[in-house]
BAKOLTOR-673655 format. One record per residue (C-alpha): residue number from 1; residue in three letters; x, y, z. Coordinates in steps of 0.25 Angstrom, whole numbers, plus 5000, padded with zeros to 4 digits. Example, Ala and Ser with C-alpha at 12.3 -4.5 7.8 and 13.67 -1.06 7.14 Angstrom:
BEGIN
i=1, aa=Ala, px=5049, py=4982, pz=5031
i=2, aa=Ser, px=5055, py=4996, pz=5029
***
This chain:
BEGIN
i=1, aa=Unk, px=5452, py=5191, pz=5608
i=2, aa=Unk, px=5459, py=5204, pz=5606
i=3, aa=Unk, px=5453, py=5216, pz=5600
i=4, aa=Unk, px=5459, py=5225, pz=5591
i=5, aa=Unk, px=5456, py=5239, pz=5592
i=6, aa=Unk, px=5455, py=5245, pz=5581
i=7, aa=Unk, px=5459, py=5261, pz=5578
i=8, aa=Unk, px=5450, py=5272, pz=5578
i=9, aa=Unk, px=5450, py=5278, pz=5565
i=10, aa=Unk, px=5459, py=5292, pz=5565
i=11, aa=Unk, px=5450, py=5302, pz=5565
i=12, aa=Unk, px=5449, py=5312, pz=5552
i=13, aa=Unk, px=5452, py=5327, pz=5556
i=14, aa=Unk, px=5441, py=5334, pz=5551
i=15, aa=Unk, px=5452, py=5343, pz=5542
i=16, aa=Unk, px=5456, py=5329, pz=5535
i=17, aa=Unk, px=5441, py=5328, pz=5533
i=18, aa=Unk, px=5437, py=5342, pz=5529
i=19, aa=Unk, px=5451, py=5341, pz=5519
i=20, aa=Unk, px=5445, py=5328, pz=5514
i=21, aa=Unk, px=5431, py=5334, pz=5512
i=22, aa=Unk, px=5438, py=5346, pz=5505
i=23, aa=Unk, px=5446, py=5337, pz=5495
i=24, aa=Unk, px=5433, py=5329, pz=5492
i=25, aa=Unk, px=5425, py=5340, pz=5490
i=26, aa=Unk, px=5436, py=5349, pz=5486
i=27, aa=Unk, px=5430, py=5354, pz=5472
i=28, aa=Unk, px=5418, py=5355, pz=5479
i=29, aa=Unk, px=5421, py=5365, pz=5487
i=30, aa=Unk, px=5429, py=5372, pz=5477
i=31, aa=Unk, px=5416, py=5373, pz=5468
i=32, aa=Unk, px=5408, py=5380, pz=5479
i=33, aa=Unk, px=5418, py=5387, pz=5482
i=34, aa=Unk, px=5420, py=5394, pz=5468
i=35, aa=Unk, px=5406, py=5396, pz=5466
i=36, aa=Unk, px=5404, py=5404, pz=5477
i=37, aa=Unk, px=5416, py=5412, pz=5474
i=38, aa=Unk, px=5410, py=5414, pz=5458
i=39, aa=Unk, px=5393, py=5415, pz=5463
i=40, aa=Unk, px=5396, py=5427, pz=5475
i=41, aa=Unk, px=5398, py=5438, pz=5467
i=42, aa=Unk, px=5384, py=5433, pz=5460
i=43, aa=Unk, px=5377, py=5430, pz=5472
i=44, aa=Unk, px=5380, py=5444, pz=5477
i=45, aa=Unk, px=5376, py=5451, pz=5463
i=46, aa=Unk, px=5362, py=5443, pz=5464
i=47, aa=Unk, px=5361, py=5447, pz=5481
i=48, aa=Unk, px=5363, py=5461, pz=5478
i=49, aa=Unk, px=5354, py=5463, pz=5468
i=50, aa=Unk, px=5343, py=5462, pz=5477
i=51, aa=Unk, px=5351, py=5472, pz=5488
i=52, aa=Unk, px=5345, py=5483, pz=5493
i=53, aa=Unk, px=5358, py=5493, pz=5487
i=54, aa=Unk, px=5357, py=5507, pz=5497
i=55, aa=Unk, px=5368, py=5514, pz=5493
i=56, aa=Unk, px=5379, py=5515, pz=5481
i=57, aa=Unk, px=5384, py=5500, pz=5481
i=58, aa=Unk, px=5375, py=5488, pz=5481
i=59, aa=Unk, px=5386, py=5479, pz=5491
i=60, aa=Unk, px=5378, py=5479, pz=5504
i=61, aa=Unk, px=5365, py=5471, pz=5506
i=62, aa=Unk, px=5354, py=5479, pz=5511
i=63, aa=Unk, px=5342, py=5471, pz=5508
i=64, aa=Unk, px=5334, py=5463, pz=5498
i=65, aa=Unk, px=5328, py=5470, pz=5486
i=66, aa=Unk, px=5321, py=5468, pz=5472
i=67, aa=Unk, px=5323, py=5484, pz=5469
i=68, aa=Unk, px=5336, py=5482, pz=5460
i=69, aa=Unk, px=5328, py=5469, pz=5452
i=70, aa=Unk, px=5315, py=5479, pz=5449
i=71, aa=Unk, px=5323, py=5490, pz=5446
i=72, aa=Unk, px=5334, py=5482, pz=5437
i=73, aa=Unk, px=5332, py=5492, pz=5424
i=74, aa=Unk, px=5331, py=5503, pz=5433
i=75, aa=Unk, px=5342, py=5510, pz=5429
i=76, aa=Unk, px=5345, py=5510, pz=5415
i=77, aa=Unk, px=5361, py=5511, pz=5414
i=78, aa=Unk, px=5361, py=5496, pz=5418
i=79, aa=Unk, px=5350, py=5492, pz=5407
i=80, aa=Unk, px=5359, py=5499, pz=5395
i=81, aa=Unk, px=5370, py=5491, pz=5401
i=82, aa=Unk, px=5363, py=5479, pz=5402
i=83, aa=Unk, px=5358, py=5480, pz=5388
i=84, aa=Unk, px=5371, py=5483, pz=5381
i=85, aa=Unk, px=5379, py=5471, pz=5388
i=86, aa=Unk, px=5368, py=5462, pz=5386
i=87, aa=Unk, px=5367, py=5469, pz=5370
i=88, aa=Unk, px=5383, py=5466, pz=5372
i=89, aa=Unk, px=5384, py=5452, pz=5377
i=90, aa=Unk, px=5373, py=5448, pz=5365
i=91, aa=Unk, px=5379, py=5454, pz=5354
i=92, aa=Unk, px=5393, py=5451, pz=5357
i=93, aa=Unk, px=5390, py=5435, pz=5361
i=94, aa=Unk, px=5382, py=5435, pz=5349
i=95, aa=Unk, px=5392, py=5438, pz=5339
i=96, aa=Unk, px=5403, py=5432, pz=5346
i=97, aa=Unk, px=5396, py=5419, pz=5344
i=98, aa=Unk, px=5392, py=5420, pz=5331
i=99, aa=Unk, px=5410, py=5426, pz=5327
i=100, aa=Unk, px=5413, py=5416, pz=5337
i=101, aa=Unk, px=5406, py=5402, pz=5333
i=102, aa=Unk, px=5410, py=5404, pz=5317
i=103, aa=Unk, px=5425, py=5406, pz=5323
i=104, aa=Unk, px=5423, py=5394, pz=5331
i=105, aa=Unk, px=5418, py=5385, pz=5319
i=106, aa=Unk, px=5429, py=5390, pz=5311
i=107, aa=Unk, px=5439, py=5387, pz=5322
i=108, aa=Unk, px=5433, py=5375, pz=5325
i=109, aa=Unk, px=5431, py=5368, pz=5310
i=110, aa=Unk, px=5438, py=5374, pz=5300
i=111, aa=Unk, px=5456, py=5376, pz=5300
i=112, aa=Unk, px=5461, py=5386, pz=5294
i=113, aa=Unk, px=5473, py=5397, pz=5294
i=114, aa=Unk, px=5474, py=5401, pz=5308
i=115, aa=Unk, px=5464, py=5394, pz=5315
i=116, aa=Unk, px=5474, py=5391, pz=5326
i=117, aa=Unk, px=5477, py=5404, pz=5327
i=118, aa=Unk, px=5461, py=5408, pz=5327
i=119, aa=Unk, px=5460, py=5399, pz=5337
i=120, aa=Unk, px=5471, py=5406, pz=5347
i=121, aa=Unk, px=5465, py=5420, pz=5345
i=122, aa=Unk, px=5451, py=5416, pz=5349
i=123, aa=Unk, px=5459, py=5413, pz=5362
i=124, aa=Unk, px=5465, py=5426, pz=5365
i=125, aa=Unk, px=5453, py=5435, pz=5367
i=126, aa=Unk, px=5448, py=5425, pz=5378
i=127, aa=Unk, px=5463, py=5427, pz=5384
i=128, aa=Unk, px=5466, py=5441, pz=5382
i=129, aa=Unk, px=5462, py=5451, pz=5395
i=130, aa=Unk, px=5449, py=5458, pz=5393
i=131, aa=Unk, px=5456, py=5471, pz=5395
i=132, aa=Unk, px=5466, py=5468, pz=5384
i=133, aa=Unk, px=5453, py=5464, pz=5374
i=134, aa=Unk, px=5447, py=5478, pz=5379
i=135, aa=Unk, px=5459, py=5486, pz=5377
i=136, aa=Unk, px=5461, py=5482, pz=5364
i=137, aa=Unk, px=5448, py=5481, pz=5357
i=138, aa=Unk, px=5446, py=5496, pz=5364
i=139, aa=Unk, px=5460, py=5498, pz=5356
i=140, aa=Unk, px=5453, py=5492, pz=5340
i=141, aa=Unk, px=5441, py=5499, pz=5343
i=142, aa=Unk, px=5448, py=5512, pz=5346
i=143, aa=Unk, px=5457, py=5510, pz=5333
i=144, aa=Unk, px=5444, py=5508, pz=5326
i=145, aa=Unk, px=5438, py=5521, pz=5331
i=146, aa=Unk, px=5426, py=5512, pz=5337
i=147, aa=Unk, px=5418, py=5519, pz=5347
i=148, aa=Unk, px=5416, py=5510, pz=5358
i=149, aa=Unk, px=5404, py=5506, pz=5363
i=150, aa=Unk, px=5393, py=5494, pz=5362
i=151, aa=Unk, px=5400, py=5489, pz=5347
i=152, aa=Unk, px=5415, py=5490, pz=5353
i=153, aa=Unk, px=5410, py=5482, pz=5365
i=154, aa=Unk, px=5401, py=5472, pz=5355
i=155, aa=Unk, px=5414, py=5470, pz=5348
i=156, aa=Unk, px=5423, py=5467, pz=5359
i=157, aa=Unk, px=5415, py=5458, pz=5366
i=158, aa=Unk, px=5412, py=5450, pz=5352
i=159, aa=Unk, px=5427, py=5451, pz=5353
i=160, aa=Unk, px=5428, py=5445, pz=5366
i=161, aa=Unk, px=5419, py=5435, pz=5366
i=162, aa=Unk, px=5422, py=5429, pz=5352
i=163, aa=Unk, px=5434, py=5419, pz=5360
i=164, aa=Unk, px=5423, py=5413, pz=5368
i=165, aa=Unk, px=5413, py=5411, pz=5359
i=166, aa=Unk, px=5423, py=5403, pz=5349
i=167, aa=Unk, px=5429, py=5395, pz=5362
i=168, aa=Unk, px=5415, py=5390, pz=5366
i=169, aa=Unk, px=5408, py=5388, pz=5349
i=170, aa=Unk, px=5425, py=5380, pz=5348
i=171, aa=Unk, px=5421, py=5373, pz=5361
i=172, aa=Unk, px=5407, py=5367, pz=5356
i=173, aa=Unk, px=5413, py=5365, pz=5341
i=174, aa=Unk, px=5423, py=5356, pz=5348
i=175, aa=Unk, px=5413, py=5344, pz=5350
i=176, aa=Unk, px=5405, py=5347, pz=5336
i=177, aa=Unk, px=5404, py=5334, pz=5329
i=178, aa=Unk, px=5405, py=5340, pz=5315
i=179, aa=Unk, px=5399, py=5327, pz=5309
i=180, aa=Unk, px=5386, py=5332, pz=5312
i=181, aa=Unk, px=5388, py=5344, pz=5302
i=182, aa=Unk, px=5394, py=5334, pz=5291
i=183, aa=Unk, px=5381, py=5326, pz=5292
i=184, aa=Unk, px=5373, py=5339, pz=5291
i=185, aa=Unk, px=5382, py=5343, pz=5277
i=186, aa=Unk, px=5380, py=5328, pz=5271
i=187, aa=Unk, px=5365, py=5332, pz=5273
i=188, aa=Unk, px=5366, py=5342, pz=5265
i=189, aa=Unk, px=5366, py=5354, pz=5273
i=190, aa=Unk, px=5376, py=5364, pz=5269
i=191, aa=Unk, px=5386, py=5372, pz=5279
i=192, aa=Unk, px=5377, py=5382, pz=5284
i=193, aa=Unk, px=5365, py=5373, pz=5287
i=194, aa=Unk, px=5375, py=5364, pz=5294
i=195, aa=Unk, px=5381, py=5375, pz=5302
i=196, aa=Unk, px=5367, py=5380, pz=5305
i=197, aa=Unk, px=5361, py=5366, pz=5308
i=198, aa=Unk, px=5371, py=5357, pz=5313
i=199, aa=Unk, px=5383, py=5366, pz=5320
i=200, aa=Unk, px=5375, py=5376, pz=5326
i=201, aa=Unk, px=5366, py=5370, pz=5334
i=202, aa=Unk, px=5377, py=5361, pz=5340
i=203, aa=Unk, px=5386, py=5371, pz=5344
i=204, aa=Unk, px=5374, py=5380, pz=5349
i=205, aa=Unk, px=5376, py=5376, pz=5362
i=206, aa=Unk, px=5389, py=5383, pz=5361
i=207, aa=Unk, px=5387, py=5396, pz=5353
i=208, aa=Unk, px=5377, py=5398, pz=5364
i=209, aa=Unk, px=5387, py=5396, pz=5375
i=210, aa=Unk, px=5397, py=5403, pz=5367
i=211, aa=Unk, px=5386, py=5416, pz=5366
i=212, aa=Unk, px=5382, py=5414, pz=5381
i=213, aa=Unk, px=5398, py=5418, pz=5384
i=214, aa=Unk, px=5399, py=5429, pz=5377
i=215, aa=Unk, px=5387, py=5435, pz=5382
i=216, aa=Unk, px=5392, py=5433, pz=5396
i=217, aa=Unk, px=5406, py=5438, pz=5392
i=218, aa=Unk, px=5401, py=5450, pz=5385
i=219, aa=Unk, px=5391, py=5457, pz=5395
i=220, aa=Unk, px=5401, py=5452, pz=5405
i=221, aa=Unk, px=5412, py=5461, pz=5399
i=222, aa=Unk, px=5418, py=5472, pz=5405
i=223, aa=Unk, px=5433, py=5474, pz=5400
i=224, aa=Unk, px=5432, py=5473, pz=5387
i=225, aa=Unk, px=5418, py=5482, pz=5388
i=226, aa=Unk, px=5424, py=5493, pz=5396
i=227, aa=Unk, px=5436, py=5495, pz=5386
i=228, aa=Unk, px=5427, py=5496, pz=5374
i=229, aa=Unk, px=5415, py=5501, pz=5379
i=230, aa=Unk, px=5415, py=5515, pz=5377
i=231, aa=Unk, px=5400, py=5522, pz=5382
i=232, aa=Unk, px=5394, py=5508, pz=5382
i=233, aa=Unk, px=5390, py=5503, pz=5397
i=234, aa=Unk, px=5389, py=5490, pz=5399
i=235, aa=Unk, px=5383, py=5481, pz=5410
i=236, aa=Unk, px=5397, py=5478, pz=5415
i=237, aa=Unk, px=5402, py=5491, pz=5413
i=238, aa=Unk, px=5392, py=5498, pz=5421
i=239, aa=Unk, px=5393, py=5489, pz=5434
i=240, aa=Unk, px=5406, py=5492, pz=5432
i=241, aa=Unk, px=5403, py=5508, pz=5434
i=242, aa=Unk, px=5394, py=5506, pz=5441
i=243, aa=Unk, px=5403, py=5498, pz=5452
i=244, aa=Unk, px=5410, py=5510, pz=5455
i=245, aa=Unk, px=5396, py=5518, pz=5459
i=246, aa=Unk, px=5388, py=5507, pz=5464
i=247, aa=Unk, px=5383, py=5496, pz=5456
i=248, aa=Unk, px=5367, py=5496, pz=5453
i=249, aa=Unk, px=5361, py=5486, pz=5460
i=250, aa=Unk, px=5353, py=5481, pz=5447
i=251, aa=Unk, px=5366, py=5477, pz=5441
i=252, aa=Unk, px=5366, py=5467, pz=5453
i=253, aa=Unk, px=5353, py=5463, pz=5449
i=254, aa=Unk, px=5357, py=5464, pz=5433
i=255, aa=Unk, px=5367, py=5454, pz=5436
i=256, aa=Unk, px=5359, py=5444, pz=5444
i=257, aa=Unk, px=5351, py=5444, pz=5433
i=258, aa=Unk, px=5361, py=5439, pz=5422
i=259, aa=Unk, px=5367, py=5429, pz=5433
i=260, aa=Unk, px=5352, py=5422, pz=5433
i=261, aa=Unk, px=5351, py=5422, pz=5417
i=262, aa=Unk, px=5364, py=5415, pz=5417
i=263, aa=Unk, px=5360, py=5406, pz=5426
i=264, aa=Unk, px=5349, py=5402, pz=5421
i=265, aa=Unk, px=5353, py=5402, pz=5406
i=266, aa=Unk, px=5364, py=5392, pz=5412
i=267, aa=Unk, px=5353, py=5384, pz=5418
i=268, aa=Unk, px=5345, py=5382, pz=5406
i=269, aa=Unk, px=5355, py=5378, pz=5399
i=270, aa=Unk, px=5359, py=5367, pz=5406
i=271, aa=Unk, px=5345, py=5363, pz=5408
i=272, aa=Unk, px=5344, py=5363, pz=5394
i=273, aa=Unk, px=5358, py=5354, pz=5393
i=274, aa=Unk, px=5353, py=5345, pz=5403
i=275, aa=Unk, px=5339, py=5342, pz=5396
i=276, aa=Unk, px=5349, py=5341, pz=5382
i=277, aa=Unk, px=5357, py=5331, pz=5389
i=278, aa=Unk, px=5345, py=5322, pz=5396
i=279, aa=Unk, px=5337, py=5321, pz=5382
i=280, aa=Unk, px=5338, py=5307, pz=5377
i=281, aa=Unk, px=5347, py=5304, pz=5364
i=282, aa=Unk, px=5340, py=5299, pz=5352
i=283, aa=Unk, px=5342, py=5285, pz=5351
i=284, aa=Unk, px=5352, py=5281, pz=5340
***
């Protein structure tokens, strides 16, 4: 009886099989990729807060060291920075919650005349470039003989900030179910008891997140800081100067510092969703 033979399979290049491996892995890779492109400029800042700086400019590694942590309030130009963007970035997100979520609630439940035009404009300051927002607010406050300073910054960065803070409250109105604050009204419960009560604490969660980005984007600022400024020294603004002297080390370690509190707040919250989410549902 006569054998067939039967062909050897063609063998795989390994570029066909490395160019499979990449298209099945492909976003993947892209992932790691820009990740490590986004967390080396923060790996850096938390390395070189514990370099051994001998010199002008902290960009050479010369040996681990705790000096710049024990000595972080040693030199008090980076505390009063510190303390008026921090004083800043509270105040502004503050206020720019509480102006932004009644916009929001107006927007987002009540028509009226140029509501669709309202609704443009809150657009165009997260459009516009920052150094166009500095300019001209530097402009009004000029035309209004204000002295800049901590108040012109306040108000620009409530100014600024005002289009997010109404983007995020909009965003979390959105899914509101609005019968829950009917049923809180045929209880009796007027419009201020309802708003406090009922609509409130449901969009919390997103007044919160609204406040957490404007405090980011506040003490981040540095355009529209630097044009309306005046005396005032802020934390950006002095790692700015300070750049072109030498930068301390403790702002390396200033940074670090606000990377772990954000990382950790964002921990906690998710820990706190996940727990949320995992609790067992009345049953009906």
């Amino acid at each position: 009886m006569a054998t067939v033979a039967i062909p050897a399979p063609a063998r795989v290049s390994w570029l066909a099989g490395a160019w499979a491996w990449m298209r099945r892995n492909l976003l993947s890779v892209y992932m790691i990729v820009a990740l490590t492109y986004l967390f080396i400029p923060v790996v850096i800042t938390i390395l070189f807060s514990f370099n051994d700086r001998r010199g002008k400019y902290n960009i050479v590694w010369n040996g681990f060291t705790f000096k710049w942590w024990r000595d972080m309030f040693a030199r008090p130009e980076i505390q009063a920075a510190l303390g008026k963007s921090l004083q800043l970035a509270f105040f502004s997100a503050l206020l720019a919650c509480v102006l932004g979520t009644l916009v929001a609630l107006a927007i987002a439940r009540y028509q009226f005349k140029g509501r669709a035009a309202t609704n443009l404009f809150i657009f165009l300051p997260m459009s516009t470039p920052e150094v166009v927002m500095g300019s001209s607010l530097l402009a009004l406050f000029l035309t209004l003989n204000l002295k800049t300073g901590f108040t012109t910054i306040l108000i620009a960065h409530i100014l600024f900030n005002l289009s997010y803070v109404v983007v995020t409250v909009k965003a979390r109105l959105a899914g509101f179910d609005q019968h829950l604050e009917e049923a809180a009204m045929d209880l009796y419960a007027n419009e201020r008891t309802t708003f406090l009560k009922v609509t409130l604490p449901l969009i919390l969660p997103g007044v919160f997140a609204a406040f957490l980005l404007a405090f980011a984007l506040s003490f981040d600022d540095f355009i529209i800081t630097n044009f309306n400024s005046g005396s005032t020294v802020t934390f950006p603004l002095l790692v700015w100067g300070a750049a072109r002297v030498g930068v301390p080390p403790q702002v390396n370690v200033f940074g670090t510092l606000i990377f772990l509190i954000a990382v950790i707040g964002m921990l906690i919250g998710i820990r706190l969703q996940t727990r949320r989410q995992r609790r067992p549902k009345p049953a009906a």
